[in-house]
C-alpha atoms as one frame of an Amber mdcrd trajectory, in Angstrom:
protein
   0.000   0.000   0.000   1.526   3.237  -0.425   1.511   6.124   1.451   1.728
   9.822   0.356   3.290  11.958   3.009   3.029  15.439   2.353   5.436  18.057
   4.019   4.647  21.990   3.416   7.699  23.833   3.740   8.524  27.595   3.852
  11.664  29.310   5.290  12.911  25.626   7.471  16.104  25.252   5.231  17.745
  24.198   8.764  15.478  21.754   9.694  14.224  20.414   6.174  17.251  17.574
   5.830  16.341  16.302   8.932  12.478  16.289   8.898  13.276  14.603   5.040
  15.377  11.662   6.572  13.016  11.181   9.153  10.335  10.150   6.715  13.486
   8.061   4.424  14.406   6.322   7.749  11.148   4.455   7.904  10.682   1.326
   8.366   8.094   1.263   5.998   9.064   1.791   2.641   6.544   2.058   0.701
   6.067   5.578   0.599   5.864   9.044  -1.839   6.848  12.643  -0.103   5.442
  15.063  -1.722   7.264  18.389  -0.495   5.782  21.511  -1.270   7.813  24.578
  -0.694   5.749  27.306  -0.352   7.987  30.284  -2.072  10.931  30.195   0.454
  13.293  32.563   0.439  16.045  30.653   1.955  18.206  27.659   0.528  15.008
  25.564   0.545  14.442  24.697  -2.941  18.276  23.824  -3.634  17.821  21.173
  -0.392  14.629  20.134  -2.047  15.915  19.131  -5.316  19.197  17.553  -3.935
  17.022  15.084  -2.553  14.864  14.163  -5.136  17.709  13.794  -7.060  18.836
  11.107  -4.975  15.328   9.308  -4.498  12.968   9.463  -7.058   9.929   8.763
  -4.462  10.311  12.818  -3.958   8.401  14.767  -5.749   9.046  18.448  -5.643
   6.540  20.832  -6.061   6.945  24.801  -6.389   4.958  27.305  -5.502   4.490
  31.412  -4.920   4.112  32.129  -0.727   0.478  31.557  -0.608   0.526  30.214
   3.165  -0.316  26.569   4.824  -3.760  25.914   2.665  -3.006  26.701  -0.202
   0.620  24.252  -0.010  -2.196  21.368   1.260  -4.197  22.383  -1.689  -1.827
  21.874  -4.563   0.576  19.259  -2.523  -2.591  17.789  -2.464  -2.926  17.457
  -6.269   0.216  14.867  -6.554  -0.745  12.481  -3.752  -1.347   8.905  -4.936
  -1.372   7.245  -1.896  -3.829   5.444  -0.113  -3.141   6.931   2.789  -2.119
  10.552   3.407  -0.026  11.485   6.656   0.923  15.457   7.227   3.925  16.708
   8.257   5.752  20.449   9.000   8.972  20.537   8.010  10.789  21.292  11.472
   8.824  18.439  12.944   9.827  14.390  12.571   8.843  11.227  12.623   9.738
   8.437  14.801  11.065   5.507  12.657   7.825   3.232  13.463   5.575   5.895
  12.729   4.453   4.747   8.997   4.091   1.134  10.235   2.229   1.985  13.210
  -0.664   4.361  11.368  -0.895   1.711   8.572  -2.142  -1.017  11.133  -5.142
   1.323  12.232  -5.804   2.082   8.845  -6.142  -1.786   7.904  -8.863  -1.830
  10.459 -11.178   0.858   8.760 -10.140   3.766  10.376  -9.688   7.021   8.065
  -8.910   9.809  10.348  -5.920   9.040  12.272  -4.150  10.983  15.474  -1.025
   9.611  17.266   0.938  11.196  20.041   4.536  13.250  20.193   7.296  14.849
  22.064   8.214  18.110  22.527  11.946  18.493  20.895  13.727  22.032  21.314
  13.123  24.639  23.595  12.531  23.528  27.008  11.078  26.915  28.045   8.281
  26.767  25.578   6.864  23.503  24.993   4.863  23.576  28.234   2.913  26.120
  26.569   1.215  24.443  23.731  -0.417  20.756  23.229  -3.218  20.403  21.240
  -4.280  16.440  21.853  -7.668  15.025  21.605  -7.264  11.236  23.089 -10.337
  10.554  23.558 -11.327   8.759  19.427 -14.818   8.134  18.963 -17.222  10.327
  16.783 -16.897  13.764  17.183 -20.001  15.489  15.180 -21.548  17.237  18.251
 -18.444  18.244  19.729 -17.284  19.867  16.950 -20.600  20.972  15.667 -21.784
  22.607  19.182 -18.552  23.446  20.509 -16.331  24.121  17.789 -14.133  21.566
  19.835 -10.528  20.880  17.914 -10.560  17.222  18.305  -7.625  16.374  17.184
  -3.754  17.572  17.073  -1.680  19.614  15.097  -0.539  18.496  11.906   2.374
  16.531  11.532   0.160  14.375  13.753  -2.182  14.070  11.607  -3.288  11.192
   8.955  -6.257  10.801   7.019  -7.398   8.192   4.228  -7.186   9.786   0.461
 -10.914   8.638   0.339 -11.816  10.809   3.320  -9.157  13.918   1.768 -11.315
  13.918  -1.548 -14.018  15.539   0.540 -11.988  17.674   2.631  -9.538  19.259
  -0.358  -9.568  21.730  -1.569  -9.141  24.083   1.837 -11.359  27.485   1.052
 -10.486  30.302   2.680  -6.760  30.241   1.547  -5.690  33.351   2.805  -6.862
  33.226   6.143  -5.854  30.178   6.739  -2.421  30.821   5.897  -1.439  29.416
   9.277  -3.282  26.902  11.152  -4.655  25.359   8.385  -4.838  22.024   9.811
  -7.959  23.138  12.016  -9.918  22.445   9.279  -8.746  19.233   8.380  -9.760
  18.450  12.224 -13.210  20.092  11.851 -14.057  18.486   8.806 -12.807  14.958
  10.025 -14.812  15.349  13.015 -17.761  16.206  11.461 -17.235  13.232   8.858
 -16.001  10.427  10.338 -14.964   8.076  13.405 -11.159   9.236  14.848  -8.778
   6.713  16.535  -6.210   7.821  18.906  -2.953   5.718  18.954  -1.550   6.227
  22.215   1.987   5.926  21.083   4.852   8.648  20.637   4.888   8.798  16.722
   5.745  12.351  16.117   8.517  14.687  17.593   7.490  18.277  17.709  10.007
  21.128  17.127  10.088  23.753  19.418  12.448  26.407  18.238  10.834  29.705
  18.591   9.983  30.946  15.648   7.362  27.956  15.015   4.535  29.923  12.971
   1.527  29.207  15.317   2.982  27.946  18.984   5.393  30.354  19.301   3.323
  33.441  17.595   3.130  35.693  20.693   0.973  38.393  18.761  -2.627  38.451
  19.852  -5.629  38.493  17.098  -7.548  42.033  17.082 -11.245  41.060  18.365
 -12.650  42.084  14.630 -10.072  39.304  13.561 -11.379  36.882  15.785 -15.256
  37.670  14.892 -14.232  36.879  11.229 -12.773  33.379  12.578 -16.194  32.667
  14.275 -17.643  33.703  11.066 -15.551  31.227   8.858 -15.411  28.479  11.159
 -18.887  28.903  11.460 -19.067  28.640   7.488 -16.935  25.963   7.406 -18.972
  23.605   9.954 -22.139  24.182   7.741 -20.568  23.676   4.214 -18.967  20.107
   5.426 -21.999  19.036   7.102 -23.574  19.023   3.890 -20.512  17.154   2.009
 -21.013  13.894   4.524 -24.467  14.290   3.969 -25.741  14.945   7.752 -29.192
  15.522   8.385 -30.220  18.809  10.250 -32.268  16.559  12.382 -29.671  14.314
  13.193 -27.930  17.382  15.120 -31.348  17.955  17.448 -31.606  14.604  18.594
 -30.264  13.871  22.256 -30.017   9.778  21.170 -27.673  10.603  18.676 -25.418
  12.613  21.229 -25.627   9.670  23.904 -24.856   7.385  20.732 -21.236   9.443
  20.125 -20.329   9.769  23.727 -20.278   6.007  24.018 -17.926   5.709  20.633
 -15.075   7.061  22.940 -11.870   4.873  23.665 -11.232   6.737  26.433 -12.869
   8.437  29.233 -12.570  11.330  32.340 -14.757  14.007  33.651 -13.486  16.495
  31.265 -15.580  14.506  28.675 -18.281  14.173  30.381 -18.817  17.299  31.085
 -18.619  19.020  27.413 -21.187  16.545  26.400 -23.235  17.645  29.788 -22.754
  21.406  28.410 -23.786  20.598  24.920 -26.580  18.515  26.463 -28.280  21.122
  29.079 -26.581  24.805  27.023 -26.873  23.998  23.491 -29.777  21.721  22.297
 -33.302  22.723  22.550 -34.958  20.035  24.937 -37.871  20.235  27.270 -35.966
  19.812  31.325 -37.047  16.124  31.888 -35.652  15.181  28.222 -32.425  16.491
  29.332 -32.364  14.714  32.923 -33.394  11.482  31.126 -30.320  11.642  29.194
 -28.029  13.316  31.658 -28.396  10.063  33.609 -28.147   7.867  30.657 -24.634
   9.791  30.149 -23.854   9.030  34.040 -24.923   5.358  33.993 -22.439   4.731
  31.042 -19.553   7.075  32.456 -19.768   5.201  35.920 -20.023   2.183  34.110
 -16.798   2.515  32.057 -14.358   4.730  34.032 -12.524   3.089  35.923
């Protein structure tokens, strides 16, 4: 089976070899990078085409600075693989990581998330972990709470059947950082996510990291246009997987995706308790009938 990995790349000449030999080093080998430098203007391209001079399972691919979506858009255009796993080019993968995501894969999962190390600075990585171990469906979460349930993107991996409805990313320009959130919106929306509970993934901490180390605060009209486009977002891939506006109103359905989770705690609990008693418009017994039926299962299961 092979497996596209696609690595966007702007301005991380110093890390690029490294983050490229991590994904050469696997131990699965049937693989395709597909690097997309997004109009660097440091040695990048010369690094770039070094390498796929050496192994033709690199494909280079050129571009004018356009930011994060629009390198997933048009890296997105040369994958072939069955499988599609993300990665930033200061980040790595561990050595098992291809091997490891395949075996979830090959039991019908499509929307993959494994976990990482911090590697770098010490000082900042405290600061920033976006992790979602929980698994299960995610529609209500995601639709209610605009929960990110997932990780950021070189932890990423999705099925090229689930990418075909995801790509291509709107929105380019503002999402010229952070483009991965709505990879994990529209995945959560979509389908069923599994969690691999392994260190797959080592994230670079170096401080100039385009989104965790990005000390400059959004204006509030900036934010109000995020709500907006999430907002957008949420509605427009609802209607690509086909989900019924009833669906979203029924308080089975959210007791239905609370017991898809591999994993369980009373932060859980209580954002489906939130969405359950703040969100959806139920009469006061419907919600205390299914407040307990969220209890019953919780006390049943966590341990």
């Amino acid at each position: 089976m092979l497996v596209s990995v696609l690595i966007d790349n702007y301005n991380y000449a110093n890390f690029l070899p490294e983050c490229i030999e991590s994904v050469l080093n696997q131990k699965y080998q049937n693989f395709e990078i597909i690097i997309v430098d997004d109009g660097s203007k440091d040695n990048s391209k010369e690094i770039i085409k070094n390498y796929a001079k050496k192994d033709k399972r690199i494909k280079p691919v050129f571009k004018k600075n356009g930011g994060q979506a629009s390198a997933f858009n048009e890296g997105f255009k040369h994958c072939n693989g069955e499988l599609i796993c993300f990665l930033d080019s200061d980040d790595l993968f561990e050595k098992n990581k291809l091997e490891e995501i395949i075996k979830i894969y090959k039991k019908g999962y499509e929307y993959i998330i494994n976990d990482y190390v911090f590697s770098g600075n010490k000082n900042l990585k405290d600061n920033y972990k976006p992790c979602f171990p929980y698994g299960g469906y995610n529609l209500f979460l995601v639709y209610y709470l605009t929960k990110y349930t997932g990780s950021s993107t070189s932890n990423i991996s999705i099925s090229k059947n689930l990418a075909n409805k995801i790509f291509p990313i709107k929105y380019e320009e503002f999402f010229r950082i952070r483009a991965d959130d709505v990879i994990v919106f529209a995945c959560g929306i979509g389908v069923e996510m599994y969690f691999i509970n392994k260190v797959l993934t080592k994230y670079r901490i170096h401080g100039n990291n385009l989104f965790a180390c990005n000390q400059q605060k959004s204006s509030a009209s900036e934010e109000y246009k995020r709500s907006m486009i999430i907002e957008k977002i949420k509605k427009e891939y609802l209607q690509k997987f086909d989900i019924p506006d009833n669906f979203l109103k029924n308080p089975y359905n959210l007791f239905l995706e609370f017991k898809t989770k591999r994993f369980f705690d009373f932060k859980i609990l209580n954002l489906y308790k939130k969405i359950l008693f703040n969100k959806m418009i139920l009469s006061k017994n419907e919600k205390e009938i299914y407040y307990r039926k969220l209890m019953n299962f919780y006390k049943k299961v966590y341990k």
